[in-house]
Each structure stands twice: as C-alpha cells, then as structure tokens.
VEXTORMI-104463 format. One line per 8 residues: number of its first residue (from 1); their letters; for each residue x, y, z of N, C-alpha, C. Coordinates in steps of 0.2 Angstrom, whole numbers, plus 5000, padded with zeros to 4 digits. Example, Ala and Ser with C-alpha at 12.3 -4.5 7.8 and 13.67 -1.06 7.14 Angstrom:
residues 2
1) as) 5066,4972,5039,5062,4978,5039,5066,4984,5039  5064,4989,5035,5068,4995,5036,5064,5000,5039;
//
This chain:
residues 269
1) xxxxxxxx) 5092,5112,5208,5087,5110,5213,5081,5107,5209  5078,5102,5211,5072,5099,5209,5067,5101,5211  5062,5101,5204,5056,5108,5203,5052,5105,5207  5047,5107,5210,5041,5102,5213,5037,5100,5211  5034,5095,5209,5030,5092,5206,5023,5096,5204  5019,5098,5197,5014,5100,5199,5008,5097,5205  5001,5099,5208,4998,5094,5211,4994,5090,5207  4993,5091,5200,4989,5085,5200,4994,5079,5199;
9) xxxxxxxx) 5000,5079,5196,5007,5073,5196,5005,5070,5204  5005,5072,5209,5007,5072,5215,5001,5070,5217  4995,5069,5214,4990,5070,5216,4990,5059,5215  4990,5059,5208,4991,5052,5205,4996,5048,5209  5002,5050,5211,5006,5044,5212,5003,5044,5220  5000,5047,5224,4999,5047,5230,4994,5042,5229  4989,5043,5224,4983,5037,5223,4987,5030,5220  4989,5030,5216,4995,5024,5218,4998,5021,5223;
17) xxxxxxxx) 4998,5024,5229,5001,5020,5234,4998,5016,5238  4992,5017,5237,4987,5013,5241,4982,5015,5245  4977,5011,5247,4972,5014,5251,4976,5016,5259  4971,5020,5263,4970,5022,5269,4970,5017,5273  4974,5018,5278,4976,5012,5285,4968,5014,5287  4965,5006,5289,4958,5008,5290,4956,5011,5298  4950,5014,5299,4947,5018,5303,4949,5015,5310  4951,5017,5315,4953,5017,5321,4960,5016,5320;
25) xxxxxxxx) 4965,5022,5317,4972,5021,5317,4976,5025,5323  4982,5023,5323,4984,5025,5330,4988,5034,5329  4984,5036,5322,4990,5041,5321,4982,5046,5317  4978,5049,5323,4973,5052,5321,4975,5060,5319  4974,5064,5316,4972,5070,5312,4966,5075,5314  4965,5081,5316,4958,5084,5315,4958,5090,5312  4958,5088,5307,4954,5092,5301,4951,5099,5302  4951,5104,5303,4945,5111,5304,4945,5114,5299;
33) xxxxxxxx) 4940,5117,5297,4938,5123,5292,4934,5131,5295  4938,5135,5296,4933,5141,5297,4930,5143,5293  4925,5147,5294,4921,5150,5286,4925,5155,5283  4924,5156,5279,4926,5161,5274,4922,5165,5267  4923,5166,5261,4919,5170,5257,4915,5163,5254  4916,5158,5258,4911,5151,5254,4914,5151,5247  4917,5153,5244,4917,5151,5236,4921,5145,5236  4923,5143,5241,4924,5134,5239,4922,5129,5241;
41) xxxxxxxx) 4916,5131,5246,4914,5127,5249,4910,5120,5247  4907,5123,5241,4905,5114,5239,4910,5111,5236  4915,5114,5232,4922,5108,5232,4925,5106,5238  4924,5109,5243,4926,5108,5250,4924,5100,5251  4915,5101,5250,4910,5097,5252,4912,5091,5248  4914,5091,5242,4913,5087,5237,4919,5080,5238  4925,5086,5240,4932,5082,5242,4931,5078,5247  4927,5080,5256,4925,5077,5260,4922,5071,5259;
49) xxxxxxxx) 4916,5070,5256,4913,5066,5256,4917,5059,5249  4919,5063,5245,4925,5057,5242,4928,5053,5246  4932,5057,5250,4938,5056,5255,4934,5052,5263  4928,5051,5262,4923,5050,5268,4928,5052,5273  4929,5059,5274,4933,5063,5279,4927,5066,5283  4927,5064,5291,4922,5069,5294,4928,5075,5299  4923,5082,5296,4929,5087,5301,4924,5091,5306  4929,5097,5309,4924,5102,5314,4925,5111,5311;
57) xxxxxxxx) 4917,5111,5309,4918,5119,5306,4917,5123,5310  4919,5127,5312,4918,5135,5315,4916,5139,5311  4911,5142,5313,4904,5145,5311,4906,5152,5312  4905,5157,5308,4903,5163,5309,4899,5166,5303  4897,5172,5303,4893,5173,5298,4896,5180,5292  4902,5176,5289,4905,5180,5285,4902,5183,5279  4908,5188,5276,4903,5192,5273,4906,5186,5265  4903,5185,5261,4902,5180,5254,4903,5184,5247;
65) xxxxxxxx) 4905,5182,5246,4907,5182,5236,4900,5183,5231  4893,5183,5236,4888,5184,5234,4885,5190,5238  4891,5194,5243,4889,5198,5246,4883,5197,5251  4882,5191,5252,4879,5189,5257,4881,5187,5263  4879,5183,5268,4882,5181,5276,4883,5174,5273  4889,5169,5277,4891,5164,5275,4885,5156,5279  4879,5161,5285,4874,5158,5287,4869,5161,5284  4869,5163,5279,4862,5165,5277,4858,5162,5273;
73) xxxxxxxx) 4851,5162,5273,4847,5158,5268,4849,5155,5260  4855,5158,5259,4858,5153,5253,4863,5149,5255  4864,5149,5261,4869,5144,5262,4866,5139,5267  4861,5141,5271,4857,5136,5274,4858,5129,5271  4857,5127,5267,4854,5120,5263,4863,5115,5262  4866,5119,5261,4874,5117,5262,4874,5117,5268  4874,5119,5272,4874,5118,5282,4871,5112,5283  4865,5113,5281,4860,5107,5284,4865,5100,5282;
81) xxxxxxxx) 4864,5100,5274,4868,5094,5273,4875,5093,5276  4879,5098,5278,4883,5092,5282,4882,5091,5290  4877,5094,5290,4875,5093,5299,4872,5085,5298  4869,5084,5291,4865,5077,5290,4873,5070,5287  4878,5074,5286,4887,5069,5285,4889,5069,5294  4885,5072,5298,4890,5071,5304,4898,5072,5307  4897,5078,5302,4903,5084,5304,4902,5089,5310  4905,5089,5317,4904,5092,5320,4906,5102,5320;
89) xxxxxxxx) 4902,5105,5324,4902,5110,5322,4902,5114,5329  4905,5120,5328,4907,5125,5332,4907,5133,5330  4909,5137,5336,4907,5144,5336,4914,5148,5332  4912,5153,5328,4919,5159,5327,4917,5165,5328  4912,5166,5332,4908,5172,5333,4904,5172,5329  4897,5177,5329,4895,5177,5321,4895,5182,5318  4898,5188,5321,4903,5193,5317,4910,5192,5316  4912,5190,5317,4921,5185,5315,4921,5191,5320;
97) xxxxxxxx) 4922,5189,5327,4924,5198,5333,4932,5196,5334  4935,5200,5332,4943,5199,5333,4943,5201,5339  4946,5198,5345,4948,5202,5351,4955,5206,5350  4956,5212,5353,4960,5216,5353,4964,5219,5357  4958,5219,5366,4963,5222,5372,4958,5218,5377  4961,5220,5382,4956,5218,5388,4954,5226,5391  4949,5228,5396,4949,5231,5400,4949,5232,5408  4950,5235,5408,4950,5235,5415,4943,5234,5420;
105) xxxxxxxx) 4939,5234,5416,4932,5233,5418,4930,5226,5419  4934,5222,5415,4933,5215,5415,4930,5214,5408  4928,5218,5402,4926,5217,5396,4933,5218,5391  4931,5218,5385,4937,5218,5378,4932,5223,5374  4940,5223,5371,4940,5231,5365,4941,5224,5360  4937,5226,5357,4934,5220,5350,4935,5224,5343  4935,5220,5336,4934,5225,5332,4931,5217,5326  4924,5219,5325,4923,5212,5320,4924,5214,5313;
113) xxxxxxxx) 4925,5207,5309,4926,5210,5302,4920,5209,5299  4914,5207,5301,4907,5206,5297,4902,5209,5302  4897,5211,5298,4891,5213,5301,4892,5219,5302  4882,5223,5304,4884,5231,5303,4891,5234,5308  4894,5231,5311,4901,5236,5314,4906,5232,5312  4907,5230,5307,4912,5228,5304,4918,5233,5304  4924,5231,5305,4929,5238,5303,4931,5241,5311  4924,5242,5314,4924,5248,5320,4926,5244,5325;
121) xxxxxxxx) 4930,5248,5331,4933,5246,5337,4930,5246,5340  4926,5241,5347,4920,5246,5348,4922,5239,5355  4918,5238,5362,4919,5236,5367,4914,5230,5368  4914,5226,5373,4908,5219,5371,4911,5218,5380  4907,5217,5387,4906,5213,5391,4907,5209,5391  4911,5203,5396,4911,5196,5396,4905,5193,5395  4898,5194,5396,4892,5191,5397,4892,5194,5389  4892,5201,5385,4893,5202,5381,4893,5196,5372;
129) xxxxxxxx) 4902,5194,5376,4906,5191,5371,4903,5184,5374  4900,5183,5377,4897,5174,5379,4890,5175,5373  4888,5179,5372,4881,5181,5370,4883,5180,5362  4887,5183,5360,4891,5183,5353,4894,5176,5351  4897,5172,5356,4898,5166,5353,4889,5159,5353  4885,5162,5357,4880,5157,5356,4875,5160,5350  4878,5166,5346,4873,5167,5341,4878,5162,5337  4881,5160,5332,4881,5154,5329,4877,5147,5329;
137) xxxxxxxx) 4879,5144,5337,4875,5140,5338,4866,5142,5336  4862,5146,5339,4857,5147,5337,4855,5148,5332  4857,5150,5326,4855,5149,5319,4858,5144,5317  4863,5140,5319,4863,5132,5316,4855,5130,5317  4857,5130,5324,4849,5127,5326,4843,5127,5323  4842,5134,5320,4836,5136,5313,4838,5133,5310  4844,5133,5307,4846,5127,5300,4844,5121,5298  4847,5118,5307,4847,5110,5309,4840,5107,5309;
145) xxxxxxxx) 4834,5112,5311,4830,5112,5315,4830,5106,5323  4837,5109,5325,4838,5105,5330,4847,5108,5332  4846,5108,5340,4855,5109,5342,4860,5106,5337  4863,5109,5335,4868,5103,5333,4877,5107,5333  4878,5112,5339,4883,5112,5339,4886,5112,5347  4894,5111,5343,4898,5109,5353,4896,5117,5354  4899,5111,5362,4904,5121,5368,4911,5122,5366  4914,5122,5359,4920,5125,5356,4917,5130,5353;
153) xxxxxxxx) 4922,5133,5353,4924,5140,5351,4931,5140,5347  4933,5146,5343,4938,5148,5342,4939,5155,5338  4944,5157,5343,4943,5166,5341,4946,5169,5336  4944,5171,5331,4946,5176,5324,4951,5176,5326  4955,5173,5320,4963,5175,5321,4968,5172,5326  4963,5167,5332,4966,5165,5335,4968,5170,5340  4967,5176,5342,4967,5180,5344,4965,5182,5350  4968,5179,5357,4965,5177,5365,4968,5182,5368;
161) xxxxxxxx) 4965,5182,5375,4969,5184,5381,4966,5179,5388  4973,5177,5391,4970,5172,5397,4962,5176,5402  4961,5182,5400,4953,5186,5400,4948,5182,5399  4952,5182,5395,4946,5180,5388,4944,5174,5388  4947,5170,5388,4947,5164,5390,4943,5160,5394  4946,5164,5401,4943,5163,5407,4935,5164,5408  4932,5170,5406,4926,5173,5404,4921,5168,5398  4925,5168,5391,4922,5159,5389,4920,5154,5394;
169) xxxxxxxx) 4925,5152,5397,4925,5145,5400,4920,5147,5407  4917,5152,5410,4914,5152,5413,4906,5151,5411  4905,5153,5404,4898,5154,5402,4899,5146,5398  4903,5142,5397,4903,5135,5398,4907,5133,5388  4912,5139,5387,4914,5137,5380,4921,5136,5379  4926,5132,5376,4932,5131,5377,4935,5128,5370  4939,5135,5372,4943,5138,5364,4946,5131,5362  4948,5133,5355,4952,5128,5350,4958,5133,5346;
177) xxxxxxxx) 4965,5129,5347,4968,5134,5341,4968,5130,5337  4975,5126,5335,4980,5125,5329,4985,5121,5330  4988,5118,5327,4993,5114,5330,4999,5118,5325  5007,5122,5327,5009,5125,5322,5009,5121,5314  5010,5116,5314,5013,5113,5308,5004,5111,5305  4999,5112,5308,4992,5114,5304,4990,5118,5302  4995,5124,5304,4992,5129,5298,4996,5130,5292  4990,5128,5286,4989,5126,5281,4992,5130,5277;
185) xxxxxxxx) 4990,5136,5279,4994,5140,5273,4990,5146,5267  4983,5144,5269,4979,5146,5265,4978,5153,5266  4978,5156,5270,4979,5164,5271,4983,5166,5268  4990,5164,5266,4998,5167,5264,4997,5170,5258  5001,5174,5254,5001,5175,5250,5003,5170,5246  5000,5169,5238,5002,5165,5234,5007,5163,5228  5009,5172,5230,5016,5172,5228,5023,5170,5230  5023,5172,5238,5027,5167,5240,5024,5160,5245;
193) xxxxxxxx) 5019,5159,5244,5017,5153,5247,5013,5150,5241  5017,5146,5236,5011,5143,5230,5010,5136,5233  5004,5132,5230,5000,5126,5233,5004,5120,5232  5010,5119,5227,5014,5116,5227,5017,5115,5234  5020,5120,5237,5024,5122,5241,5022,5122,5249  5015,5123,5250,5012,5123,5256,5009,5114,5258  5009,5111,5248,5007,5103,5252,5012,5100,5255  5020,5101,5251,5024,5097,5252,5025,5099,5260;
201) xxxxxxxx) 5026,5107,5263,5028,5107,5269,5021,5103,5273  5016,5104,5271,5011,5100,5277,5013,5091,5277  5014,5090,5272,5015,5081,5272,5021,5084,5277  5027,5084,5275,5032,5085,5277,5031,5084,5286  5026,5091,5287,5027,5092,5295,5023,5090,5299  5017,5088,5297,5011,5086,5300,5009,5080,5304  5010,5080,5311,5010,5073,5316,5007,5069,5318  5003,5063,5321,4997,5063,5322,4996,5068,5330;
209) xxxxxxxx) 4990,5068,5329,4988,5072,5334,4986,5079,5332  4989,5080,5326,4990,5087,5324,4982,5090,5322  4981,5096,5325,4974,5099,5324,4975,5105,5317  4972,5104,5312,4975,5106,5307,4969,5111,5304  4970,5117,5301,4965,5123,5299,4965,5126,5295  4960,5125,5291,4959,5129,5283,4954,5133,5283  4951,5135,5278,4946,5141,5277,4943,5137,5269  4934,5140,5269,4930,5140,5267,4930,5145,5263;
217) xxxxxxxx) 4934,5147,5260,4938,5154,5255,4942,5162,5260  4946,5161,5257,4948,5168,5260,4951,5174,5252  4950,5179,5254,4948,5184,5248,4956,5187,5246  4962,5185,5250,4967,5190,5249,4971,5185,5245  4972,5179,5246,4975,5174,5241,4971,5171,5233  4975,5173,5229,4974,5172,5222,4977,5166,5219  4979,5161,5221,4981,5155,5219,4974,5148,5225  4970,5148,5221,4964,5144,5227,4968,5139,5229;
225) xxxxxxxx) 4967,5138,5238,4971,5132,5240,4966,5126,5240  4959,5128,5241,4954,5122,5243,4951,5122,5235  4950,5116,5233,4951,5110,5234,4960,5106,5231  4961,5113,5229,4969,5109,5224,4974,5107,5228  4975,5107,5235,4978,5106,5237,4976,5102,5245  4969,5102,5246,4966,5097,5249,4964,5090,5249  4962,5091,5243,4961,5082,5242,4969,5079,5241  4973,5080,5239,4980,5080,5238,4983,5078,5244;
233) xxxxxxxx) 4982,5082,5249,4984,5083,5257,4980,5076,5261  4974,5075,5260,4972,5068,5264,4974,5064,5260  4975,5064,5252,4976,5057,5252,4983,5058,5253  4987,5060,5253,4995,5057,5255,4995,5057,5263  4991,5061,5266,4991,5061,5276,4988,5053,5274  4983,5051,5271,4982,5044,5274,4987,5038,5270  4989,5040,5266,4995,5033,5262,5001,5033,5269  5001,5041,5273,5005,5038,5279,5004,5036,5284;
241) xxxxxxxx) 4997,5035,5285,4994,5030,5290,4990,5034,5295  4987,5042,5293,4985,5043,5296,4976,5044,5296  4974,5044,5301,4965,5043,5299,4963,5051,5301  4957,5053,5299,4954,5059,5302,4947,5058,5306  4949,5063,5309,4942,5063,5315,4938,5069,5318  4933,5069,5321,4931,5078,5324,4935,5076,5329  4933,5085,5331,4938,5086,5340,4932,5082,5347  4928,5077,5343,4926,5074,5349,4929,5067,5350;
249) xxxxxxxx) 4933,5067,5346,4940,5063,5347,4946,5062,5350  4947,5069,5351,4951,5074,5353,4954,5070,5362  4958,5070,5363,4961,5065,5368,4959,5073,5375  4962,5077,5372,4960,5083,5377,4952,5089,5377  4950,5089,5370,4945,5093,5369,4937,5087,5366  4940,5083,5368,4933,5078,5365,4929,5080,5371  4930,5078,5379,4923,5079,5383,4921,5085,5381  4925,5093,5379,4920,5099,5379,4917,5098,5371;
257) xxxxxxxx) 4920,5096,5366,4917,5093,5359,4909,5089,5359  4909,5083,5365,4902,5082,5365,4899,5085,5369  4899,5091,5372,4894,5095,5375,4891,5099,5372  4883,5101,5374,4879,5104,5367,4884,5113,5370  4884,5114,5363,4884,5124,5366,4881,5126,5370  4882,5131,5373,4878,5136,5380,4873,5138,5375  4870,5141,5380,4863,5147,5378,4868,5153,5380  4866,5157,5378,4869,5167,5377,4868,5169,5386;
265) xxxxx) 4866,5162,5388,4865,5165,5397,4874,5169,5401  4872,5176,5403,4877,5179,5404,4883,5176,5409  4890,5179,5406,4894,5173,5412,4895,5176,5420  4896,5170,5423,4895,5171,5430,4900,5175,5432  4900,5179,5438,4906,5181,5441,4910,5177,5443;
//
C-alpha cells in the first residue's frame, strides 16, 4: 500500500498545479470556523488572508489556553481585525450551551461547557436560550464598535431539537450545520485520524456547495490540524476549481446571513 504523502510534499505539488479558478466559480465552498482554545488562531488568520479566503465564524466565548474567554480583552484586537477582512460572523452561544433535552414546559435542559456553569445541567426558557444566542452578537458589537453579526446561529455540537429550532426561529435566528463530508476532522483523535489522512479524505469527498467546519483549536487532539492541514486543503479545493464564500452566499442560508442578529427580545408564542 502506498504511504501518503507527508503535508508539506503535498503542500508543494498542489502549488505547482496552478492558480485558483477565478472568483465567481460555479463550484462555491463555505468555509466555517467555531471558536475554540484560540491557540491557532493567528495561523488561522494568517492562512486566510494568504489564501484571500473569506469565511463565517461562530462565536462563543470559550475557555482559552491563556485561561482566558475566547472574546475577551485579549482577543478583542484579533476579532476586530477580521470584522475590518470581511468575514462574516455568527452565534455559538456565549457559553458554548449544549442542548440536551426538551421539556415539557416549552424550555431545554442545557448543560454549557464555558462560563461560571460550565459542566452543570441546569434549564434555560425559550426566551431564555434566544437571550444566550444574542450575547455573542453584543460583545462583537463592543469589539466592532458597530453590529456586525448575522441571524445565524449554530448549536454546540450541533446538537438540536425541532424545539429548539423552532423557538430560534421565532426570536428571528436560523441554525447552521455541516455538510457530512465537511467535517474536517479536527475534533478526532489523532491517532487514528492523523492530518495526512483527514486532508486526503476532505479533497477526496468535498462537493461544491459543501458547508465545511473547523475549529479555532480544540484541546483533545495532539497532532494540530490548523494551519498544517488547512492551507493544504484550499489550495488543492481551489486547483479543483473550487472558490470560497460566507453563508451570505449560501443559495438557501444567504437571505437569513444578510440579516443583522436579533436583540435578546424574548421569543414570541
């Protein structure tokens, strides 16, 4: 069986094929990044703007490798400047709130993994969990010194109920997943999932249209997937003709991508 290449080998001959089918191609990509412990994120930053790739991040305020929140005062300056690249930007709650159950009352049994109730199982009202997705939005907006996020959302872990949903969409927010062959892989373990092996499956499997999701670090995988397996990843997606865009491009999610986020106004009955 033939070994696979490492990525920087693959890195090179990808750059030898040539440049990127130019901007309005028929075979679009979108890109997403959740937050995460940040320790990649200016390599993140760094790669994007090489690749003049604009993508859409989902915001939460995780806990950081500086033991810090991933919107807090040292990361401010990093936000701002990609809100000044024209990235657009979305909610992931701002305690990363995992949904859990529904209840019978019409609210959810939540459990966040950041902030003071991290860990704990604890309950949130529909009006509640609309109130929790517009805290992101308003601390961009301290960042931005101006709105600058959509009415998308997307739930930790990707972890809904048609509830839940429904209860978003009334207080004016609408979820985003994944497309199966866009997840990246970067959560996996990296023993059996090494970066080698997660680029070739994404080339391999990734269509256009494909909505595609990575992380701003995540703490359980020890082999880094951002940057050594990301700039690798555009540039062989674009030798195949593919372009990148936000979800305000999005053929089904663009009209709610140019909407500004709600206000934490409780949702309707």
């Amino acid at each position: 069986m033939r070994a696979a290449l490492p990525v920087g080998l693959l890195v090179a001959g990808l750059l030898a094929a040539g440049p990127a089918a130019a901007a309005g191609c028929a075979r679009p990509l979108f890109l997403t990044f959740d937050t995460g412990h940040m320790g990649v994120a200016p390599l993140v930053a760094e790669v994007l703007r090489r690749q003049q790739v604009q993508v859409t991040f989902f915001l939460a305020n995780e806990r950081t490798q500086t033991d810090g929140g991933s919107l807090d005062a040292q990361w401010a300056p990093w936000w701002r400047a990609r809100v000044a690249e024209g990235h657009l930007f979305a909610s992931h709650t701002f305690d990363h709130v995992y949904w859990r159950a529904d209840r019978a009352d019409g609210g959810f049994e939540v459990r966040p993994s950041a902030g003071p109730q991290a860990g704990v199982r604890s309950t949130m009202s529909a009006a509640q969990y609309c109130a929790e997705l517009a805290r992101p939005a308003a601390r961009l907006a301290e960042i931005a010194g101006r709105p600058a996020m959509a009415a998308l959302f997307r739930a930790p872990g990707g972890k809904t109920s048609p509830a839940l949903l429904a209860a978003a969409s009334r207080c004016g927010w609408t979820h985003v997943g994944w497309s199966p062959a866009g997840f990246l892989g970067d959560e996996l373990s990296s023993d059996r999932h090494p970066n080698d092996r997660l680029l070739k499956q994404a080339l391999r499997d990734i269509r256009p249209g494909d909505i595609l999701l990575a992380h701003l670090g995540i703490w359980s995988r020890q082999e880094v997937w951002a940057p050594a397996v990301l700039e690798p990843l555009i540039v062989g997606l674009k030798a195949r003709g593919h372009c990148f865009a936000t979800l305000t491009e999005h053929p089904e999610l663009g009209e709610a991508a140019r909407r500004p986020a709600p206000t934490s106004s409780p949702s309707r009955p």
